[in-house]
C-alpha positions in Angstrom: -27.5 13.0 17.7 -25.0 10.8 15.6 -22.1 12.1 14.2 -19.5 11.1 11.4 -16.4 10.5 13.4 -14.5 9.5 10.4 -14.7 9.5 6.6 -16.3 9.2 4.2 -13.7 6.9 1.9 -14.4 6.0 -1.3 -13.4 2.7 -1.7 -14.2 0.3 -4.4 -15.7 1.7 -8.1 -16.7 0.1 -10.6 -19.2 -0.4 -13.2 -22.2 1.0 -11.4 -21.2 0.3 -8.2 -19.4 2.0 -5.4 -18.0 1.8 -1.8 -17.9 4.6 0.8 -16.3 3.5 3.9 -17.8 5.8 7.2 -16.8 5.2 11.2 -19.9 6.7 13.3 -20.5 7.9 16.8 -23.2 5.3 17.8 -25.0 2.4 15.8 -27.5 3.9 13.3 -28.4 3.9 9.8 -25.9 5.1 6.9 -27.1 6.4 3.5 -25.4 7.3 0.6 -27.4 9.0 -1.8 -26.0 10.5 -5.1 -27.3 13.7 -7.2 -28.1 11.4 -10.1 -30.2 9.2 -8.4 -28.3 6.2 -7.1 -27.8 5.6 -3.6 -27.1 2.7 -0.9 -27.5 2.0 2.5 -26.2 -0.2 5.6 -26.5 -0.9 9.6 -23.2 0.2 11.0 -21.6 -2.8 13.1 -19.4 -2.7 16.2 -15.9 -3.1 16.9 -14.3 -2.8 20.2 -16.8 0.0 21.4 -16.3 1.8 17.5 -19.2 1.9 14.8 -19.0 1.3 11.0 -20.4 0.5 8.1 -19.3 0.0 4.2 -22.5 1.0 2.1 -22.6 -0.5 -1.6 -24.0 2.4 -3.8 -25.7 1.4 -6.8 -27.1 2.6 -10.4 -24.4 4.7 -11.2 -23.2 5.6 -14.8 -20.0 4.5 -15.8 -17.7 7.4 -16.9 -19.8 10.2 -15.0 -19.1 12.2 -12.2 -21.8 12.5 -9.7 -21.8 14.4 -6.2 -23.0 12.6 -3.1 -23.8 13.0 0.6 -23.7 11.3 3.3 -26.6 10.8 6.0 -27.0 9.3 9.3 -30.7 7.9 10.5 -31.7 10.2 7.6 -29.7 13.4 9.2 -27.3 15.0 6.3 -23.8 14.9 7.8 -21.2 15.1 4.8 -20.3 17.5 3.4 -20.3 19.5 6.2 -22.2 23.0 5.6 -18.9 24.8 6.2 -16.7 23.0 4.1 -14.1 24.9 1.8 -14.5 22.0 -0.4 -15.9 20.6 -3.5 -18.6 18.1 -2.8 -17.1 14.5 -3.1 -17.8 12.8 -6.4 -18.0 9.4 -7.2 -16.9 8.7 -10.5 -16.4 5.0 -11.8 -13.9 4.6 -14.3 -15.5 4.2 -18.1 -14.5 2.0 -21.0 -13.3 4.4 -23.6 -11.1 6.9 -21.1 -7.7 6.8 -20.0 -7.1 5.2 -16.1 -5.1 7.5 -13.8 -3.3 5.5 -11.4 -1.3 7.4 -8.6 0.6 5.6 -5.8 3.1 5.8 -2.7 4.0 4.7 0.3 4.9 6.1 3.9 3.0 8.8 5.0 3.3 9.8 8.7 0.1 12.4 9.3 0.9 15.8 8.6 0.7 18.2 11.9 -1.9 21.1 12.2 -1.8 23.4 9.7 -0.5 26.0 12.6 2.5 23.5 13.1 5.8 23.4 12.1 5.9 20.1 9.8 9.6 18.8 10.1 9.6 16.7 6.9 8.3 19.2 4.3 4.8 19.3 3.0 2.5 16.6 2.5 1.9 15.3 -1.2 -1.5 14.2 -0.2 -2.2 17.3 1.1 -0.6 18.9 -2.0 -2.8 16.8 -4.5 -5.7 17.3 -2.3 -5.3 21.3 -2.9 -4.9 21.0 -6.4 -8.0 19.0 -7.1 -10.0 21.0 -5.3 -8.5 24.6 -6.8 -8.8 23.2 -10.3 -12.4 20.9 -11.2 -10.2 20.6 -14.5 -7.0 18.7 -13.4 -7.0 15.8 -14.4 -8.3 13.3 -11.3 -6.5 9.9 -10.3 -9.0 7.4 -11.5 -7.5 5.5 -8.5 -4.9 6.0 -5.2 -2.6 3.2 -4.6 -1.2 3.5 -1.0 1.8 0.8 -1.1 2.1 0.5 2.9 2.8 2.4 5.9 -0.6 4.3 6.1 -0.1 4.3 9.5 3.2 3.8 12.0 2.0 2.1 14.9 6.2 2.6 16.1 6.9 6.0 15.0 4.6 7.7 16.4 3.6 12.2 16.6 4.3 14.3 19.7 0.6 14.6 20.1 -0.1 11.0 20.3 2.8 10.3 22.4 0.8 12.6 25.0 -2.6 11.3 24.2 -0.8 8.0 24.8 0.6 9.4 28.1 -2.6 10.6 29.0 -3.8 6.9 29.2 -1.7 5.0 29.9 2.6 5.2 31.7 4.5 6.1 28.7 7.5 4.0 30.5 6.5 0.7 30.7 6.5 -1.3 27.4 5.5 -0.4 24.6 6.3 3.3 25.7 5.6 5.4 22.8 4.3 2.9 20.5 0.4 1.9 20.0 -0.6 -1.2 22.2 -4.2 -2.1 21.2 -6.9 -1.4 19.0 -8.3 1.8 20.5 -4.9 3.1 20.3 -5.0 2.6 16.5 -8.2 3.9 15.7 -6.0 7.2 17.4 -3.4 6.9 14.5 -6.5 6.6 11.8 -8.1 9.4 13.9 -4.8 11.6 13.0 -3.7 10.6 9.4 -7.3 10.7 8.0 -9.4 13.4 9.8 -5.9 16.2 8.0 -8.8 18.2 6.0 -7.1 17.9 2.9 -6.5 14.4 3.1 -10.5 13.5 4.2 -11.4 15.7 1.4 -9.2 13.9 -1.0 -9.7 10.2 0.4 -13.6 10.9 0.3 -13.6 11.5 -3.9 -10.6 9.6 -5.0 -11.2 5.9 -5.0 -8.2 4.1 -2.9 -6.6 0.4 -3.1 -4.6 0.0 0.1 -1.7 -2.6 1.6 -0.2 -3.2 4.7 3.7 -2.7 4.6 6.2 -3.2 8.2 5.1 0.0 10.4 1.5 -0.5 9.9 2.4 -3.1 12.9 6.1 -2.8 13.5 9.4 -1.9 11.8 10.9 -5.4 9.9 7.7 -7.3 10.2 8.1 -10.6 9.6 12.2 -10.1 9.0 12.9 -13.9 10.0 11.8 -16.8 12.1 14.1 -16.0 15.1 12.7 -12.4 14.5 8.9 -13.5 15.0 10.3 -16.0 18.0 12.1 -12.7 19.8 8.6 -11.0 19.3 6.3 -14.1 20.3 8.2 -13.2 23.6 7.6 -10.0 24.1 4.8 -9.5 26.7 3.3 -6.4 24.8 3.7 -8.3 21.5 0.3 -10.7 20.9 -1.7 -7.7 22.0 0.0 -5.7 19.2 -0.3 -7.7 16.2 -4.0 -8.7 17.1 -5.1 -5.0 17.3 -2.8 -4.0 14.5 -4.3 -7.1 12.0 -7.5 -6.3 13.4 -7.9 -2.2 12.8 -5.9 -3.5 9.4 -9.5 -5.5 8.3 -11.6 -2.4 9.4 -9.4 0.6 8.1 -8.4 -0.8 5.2 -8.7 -4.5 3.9 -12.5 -4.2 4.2 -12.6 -1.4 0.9 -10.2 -3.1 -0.7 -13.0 -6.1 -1.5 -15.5 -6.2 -4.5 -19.2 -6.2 -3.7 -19.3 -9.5 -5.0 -16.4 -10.3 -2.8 -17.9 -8.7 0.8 -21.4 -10.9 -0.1 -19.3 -13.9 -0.3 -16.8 -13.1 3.2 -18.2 -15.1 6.2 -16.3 -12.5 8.6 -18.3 -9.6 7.4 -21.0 -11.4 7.7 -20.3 -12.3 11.3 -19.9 -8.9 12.3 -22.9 -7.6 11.5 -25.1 -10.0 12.1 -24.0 -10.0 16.0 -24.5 -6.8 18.0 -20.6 -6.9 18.6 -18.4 -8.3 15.7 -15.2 -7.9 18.4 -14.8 -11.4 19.0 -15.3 -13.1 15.3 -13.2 -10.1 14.6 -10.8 -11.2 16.9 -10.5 -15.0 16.2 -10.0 -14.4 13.0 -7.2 -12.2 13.4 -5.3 -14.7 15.9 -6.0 -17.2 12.9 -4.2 -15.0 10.9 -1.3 -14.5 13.1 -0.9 -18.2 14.0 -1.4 -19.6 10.4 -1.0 -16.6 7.9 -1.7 -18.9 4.9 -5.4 -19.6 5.8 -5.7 -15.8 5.2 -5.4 -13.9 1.9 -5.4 -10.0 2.0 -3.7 -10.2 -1.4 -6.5 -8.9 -3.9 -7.3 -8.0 -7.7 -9.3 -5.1 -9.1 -9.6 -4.0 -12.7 -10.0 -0.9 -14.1 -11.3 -1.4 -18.1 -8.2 -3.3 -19.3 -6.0 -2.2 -16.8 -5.5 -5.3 -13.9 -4.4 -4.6 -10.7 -2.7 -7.2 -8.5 -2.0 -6.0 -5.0 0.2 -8.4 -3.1 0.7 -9.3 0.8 4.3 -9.2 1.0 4.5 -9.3 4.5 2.1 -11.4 6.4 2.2 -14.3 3.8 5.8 -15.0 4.3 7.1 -18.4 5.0 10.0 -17.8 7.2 11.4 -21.2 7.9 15.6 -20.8 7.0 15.6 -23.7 4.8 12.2 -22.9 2.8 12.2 -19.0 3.4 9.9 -17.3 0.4 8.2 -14.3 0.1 5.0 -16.0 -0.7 3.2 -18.8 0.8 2.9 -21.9 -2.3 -1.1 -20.6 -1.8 -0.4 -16.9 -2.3 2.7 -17.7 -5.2 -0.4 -20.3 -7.0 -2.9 -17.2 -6.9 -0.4 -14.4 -7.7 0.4 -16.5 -10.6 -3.2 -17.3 -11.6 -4.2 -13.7 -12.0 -1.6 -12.9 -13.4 -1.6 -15.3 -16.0 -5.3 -15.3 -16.3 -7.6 -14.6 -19.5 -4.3 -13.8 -22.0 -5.4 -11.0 -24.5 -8.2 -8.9 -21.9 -5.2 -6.8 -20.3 -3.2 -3.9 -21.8 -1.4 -3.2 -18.7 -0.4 -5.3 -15.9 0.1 -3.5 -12.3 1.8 -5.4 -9.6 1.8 -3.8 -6.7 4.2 -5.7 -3.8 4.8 -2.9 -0.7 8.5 -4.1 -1.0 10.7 -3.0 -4.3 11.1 -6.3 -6.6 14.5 -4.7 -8.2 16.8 -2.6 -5.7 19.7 -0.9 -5.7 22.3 -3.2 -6.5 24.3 -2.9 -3.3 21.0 -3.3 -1.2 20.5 -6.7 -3.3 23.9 -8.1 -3.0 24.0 -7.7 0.4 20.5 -8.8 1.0 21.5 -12.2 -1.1 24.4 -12.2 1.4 23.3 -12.1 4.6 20.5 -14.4 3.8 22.7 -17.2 2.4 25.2 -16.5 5.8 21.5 -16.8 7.8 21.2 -20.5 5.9 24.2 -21.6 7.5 26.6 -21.5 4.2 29.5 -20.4 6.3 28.8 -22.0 9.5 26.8 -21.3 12.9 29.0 -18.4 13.7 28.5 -16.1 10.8 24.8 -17.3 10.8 24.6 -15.7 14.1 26.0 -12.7 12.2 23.9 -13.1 9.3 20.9 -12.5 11.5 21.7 -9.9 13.7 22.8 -7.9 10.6 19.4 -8.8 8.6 17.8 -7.2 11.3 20.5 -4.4 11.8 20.1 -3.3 8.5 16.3 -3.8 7.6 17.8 -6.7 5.3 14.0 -8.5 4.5 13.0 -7.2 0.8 12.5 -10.0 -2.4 16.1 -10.5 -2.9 16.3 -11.7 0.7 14.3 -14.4 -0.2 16.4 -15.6 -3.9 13.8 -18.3 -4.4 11.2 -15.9 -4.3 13.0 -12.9 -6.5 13.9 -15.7 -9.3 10.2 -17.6 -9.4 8.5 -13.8 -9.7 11.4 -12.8 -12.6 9.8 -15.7 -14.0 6.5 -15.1 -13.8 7.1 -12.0 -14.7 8.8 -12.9 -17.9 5.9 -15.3 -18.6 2.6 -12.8 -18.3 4.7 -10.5 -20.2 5.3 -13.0 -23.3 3.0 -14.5 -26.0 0.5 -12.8 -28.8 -1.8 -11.9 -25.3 0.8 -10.5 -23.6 -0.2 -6.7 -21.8 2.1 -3.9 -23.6 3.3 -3.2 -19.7 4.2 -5.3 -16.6 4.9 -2.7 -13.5 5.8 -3.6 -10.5 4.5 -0.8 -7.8 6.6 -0.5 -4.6 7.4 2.0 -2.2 9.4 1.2 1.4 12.9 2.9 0.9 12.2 6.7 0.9 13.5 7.4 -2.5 11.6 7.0 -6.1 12.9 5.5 -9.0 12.6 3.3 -12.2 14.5 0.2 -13.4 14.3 -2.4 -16.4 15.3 -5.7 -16.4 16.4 -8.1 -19.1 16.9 -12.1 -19.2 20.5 -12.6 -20.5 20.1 -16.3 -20.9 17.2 -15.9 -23.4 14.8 -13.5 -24.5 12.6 -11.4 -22.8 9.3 -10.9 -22.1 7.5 -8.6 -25.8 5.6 -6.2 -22.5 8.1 -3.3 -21.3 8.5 -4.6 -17.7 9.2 -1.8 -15.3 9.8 -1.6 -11.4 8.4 1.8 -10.2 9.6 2.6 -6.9 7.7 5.7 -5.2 8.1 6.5 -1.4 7.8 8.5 0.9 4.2 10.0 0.4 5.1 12.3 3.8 8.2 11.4 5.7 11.6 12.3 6.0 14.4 11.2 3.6 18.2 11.0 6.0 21.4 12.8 4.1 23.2 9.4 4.9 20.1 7.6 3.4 20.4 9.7 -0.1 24.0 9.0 -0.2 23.7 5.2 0.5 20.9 5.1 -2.4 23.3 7.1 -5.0 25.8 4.7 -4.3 24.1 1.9 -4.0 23.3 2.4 -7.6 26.9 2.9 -8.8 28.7 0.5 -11.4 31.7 0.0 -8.9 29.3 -1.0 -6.1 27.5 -3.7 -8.4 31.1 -4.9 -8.8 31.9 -5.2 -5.2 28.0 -7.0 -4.1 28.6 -9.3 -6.9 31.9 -10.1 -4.9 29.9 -10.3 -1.9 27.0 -12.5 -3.2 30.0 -15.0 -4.3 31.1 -15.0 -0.2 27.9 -16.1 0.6 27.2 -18.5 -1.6 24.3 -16.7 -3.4 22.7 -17.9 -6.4 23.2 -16.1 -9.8 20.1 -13.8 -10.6 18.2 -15.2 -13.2 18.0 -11.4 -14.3 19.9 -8.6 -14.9 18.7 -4.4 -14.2 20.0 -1.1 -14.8 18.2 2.2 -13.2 16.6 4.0 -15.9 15.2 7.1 -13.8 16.2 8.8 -10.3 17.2 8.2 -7.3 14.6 11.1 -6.6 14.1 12.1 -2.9 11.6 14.1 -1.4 8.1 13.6 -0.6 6.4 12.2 -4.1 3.5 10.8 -5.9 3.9 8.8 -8.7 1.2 8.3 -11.6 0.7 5.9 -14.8 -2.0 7.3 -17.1 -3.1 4.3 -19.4 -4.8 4.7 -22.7 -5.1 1.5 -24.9 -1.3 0.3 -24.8 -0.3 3.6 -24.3 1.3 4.5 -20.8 2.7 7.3 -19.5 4.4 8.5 -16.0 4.7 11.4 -14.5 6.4 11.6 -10.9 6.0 15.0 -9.1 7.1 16.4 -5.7 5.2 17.9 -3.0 7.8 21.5 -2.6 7.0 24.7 -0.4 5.9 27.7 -1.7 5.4 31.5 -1.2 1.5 30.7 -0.7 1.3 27.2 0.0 2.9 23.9 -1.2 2.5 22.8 -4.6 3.2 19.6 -6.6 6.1 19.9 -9.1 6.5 17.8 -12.1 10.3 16.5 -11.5 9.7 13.4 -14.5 7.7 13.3 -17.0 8.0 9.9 -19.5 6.2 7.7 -22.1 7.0 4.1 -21.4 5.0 2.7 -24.4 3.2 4.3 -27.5 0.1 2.9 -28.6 -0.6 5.1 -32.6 -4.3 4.4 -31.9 -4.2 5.8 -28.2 
């Protein structure tokens, strides 16, 4: 009999349509079928020796909730007839209700619930628990998860001995994931936590890749990717990592109209075993990255939602380094630009925070204009080996880039269309907070622009790390990295910012809730208690006031 070895996630809503993602035991037929009437239905296709399918449900009711289950050649398999849980809803957003958007990054899977969990409980796990006690609370409309879904480098003492199991733990890449069956293990663990299926399976999700979802400092620097290209274990690695990438993740990201339109999900199901279309297309990726966009849009009423690749679509060249291919920077800056007057709110979400710490910046600016050769051959040896040291590779090591999206920025943000909010969505650093910006040399955008920073979902947060973020934020330290920018040559930010909420560490959700121009945050904090974990509302703020809202 086939079985659901993993999912349901519900991907994509919208109008009155839906995605549920499923991977099954054997090749069959997948249903979806809702208690309202609408349902959908797809052939599973094969990837390396693993079955899936995305079904498209359709006839849904905007604004509704309506429970649905899952079958397999016609055999009910989810919700399972033991499950503590709710059944999972699918609920597309509706026109006249507020949009709930929560997000984070960094999430390393939770152990058993029998084991000890070093780094504090889980705030999936924790939101999970809470939506399932209370049918009231209110529900994210959508889950942003900004990166690191997965760390195919850090990986649990249980898949270290699967890992061992298979294959000698000492010869390269030890510990680490080498191929793709090795990463479905990693899905197998993060998504198959209870809580978290539960949750993942009723809360639509937007996803991103971020460094760890293939290796710490992805994509730091050419010499960086030239060191890798070396590496015998490496090719193996990011084909298997980009590939499980397009499965996992990028494939729900995608409109229906968008998947009818993809030629690579056509090719895989149209051939008995996608793994080699699959594959081509992810050495394409690897050996020209800007033939491939995983970059997206979805909107939510008159909320937009950009989420950008600010990792694989990196040009990395010393004397044209940017964070954006001139492809990715020209479609970043058509949707964001695009239809002035139809958005309210304008979410950016870029793995990688936009506005740091000012140390982190300076320093950043620093080493990247010693990489560049400003002070010779010598300290751009230096330059690199401390970029990599030091995890130097956010949007202020690339100054080009952080200036051009300050810009653009400033320029969706302006102008009798503008949104009443531009937010940039980040996570990456294991601390949450907010900061402003403004244009000294002329005025600023009429939209509040805001850089949200919220990370780590489940993951733990270093003393010496909290103490570098407090100071990094400090008045004299600006001082001093404005010192050190001027060593290195750096160009003067077109932009000034100031920290307007945190540094908050712990493990943490973050989540706008948009009505009209109206938008609120609240950030809250997974913390253990007698009984269980609970989230805890550590911010609450209103960022704009809309009288009508």
């Amino acid at each position: 009999m086939v079985e659901l070895r993993l999912g349901p996630l519900l991907r994509y809503t919208g109008g009155s349509s839906a995605t549920v993602w499923v991977e099954t035991s054997r090749p069959c037929t997948t249903e979806v079928r809702c208690a309202d009437g609408a349902r959908g239905g797809a052939r599973t296709f094969q990837i390396a020796g693993h079955h899936y399918a995305l079904v498209e449900v359709t006839g849904l009711t905007p604004g509704t909730s309506t429970a649905y289950e899952v079958l397999l050649d016609g055999a009910p398999v989810w919700p399972p007839p033991d499950s503590p849980f709710p059944p999972s809803e699918i609920r597309p957003a509706g026109e006249d209700g507020p949009v709930r958007v929560a997000f984070g990054s960094c999430r390393w899977a939770a152990p058993p619930a029998d084991g000890h969990d070093p780094v504090g409980p889980d705030a999936l796990d924790t939101l999970a628990v809470r939506l399932a006690a209370d049918p009231q609370a209110e529900r994210p409309d959508v889950l942003l998860l900004l990166g690191d879904q997965v760390y195919a480098d850090e990986t649990s003492p249980a898949t270290r001995r699967w890992l061992a199991a298979r294959r000698d733990p000492e010869e390269a890449p030890g510990s680490q994931v080498a191929d793709y069956e090795e990463y479905t293990r990693l899905y197998y663990e993060s998504w198959l936590d209870p809580e978290v299926r539960w949750l993942l399976s009723t809360v639509p999700t937007c996803m991103i890749f971020d460094d760890h979802d293939i290796v710490d400092d992805w994509n730091t620097s050419a010499a960086w990717v030239a060191d890798m290209r070396d590496t015998p274990w490496w090719r193996e690695r990011i084909l298997s990592g980009l590939m499980s990438y397009w499965v996992h993740q990028h494939l729900g990201n995608l409109t229906p109209a968008e998947l009818a339109a993809d030629p690579l999900y056509a090719a895989v199901r149209e051939t008995p075993d996608g793994t080699d279309a699959l594959r081509a297309f992810a050495c394409r990726a690897d050996a020209e990255p800007s033939t491939v966009r995983w970059s997206y849009r979805r909107d939510f009423g008159r909320v937009r939602v950009l989420m950008v690749d600010s990792r694989a679509a990196r040009v990395l060249a010393e004397d044209e380094r940017a964070m954006l291919d001139p492809g990715e920077e020209e479609w970043l800056r058509t949707q964001a630009l695009d239809a002035p007057g139809t958005c309210d709110h304008l979410l950016i979400g870029t793995s990688l925070p936009w506005l740091l710490p000012y140390l982190m910046h300076y320093a950043e600016g620093w080493a990247s204009a010693l990489c560049r050769g400003e002070r010779g051959p010598r300290a751009a040896r230096f330059g690199e080996r401390l970029r990599r040291a030091a995890d130097m590779e956010h949007w202020a090591a690339f100054p080009e880039s952080f200036a051009a999206f300050a810009s653009l920025v400033a320029e969706a943000g302006s102008g009798p269309g503008a949104p009443a909010t531009v937010c940039v969505l980040s996570g990456d650093v294991h601390h949450a907070y907010a900061a402003e910006p403004s244009w000294p040399q002329g005025p600023g955008p009429d939209a509040r622009v805001v850089q949200l920073t919220c990370s780590p979902v489940h993951n733990s947060v270093p003393r010496t790390m909290k103490l570098g973020f407090r100071l990094g934020w400090s008045r004299l330290v600006r001082r001093l990295g404005r010192r050190l920018g001027g060593h290195g040559v750096v160009p003067r930010s077109p932009i000034d910012w100031r920290r307007t909420g945190g540094p908050w560490f712990g493990n943490q959700l973050m989540t706008l809730t948009l009505r009209g121009r109206d938008a609120r945050l609240r950030l809250e904090q997974a913390r253990a208690r007698r009984g269980g974990a609970r989230l805890v509302t550590v911010e609450e703020v209103r960022l704009t006031e809309d009288p009508e809202a």
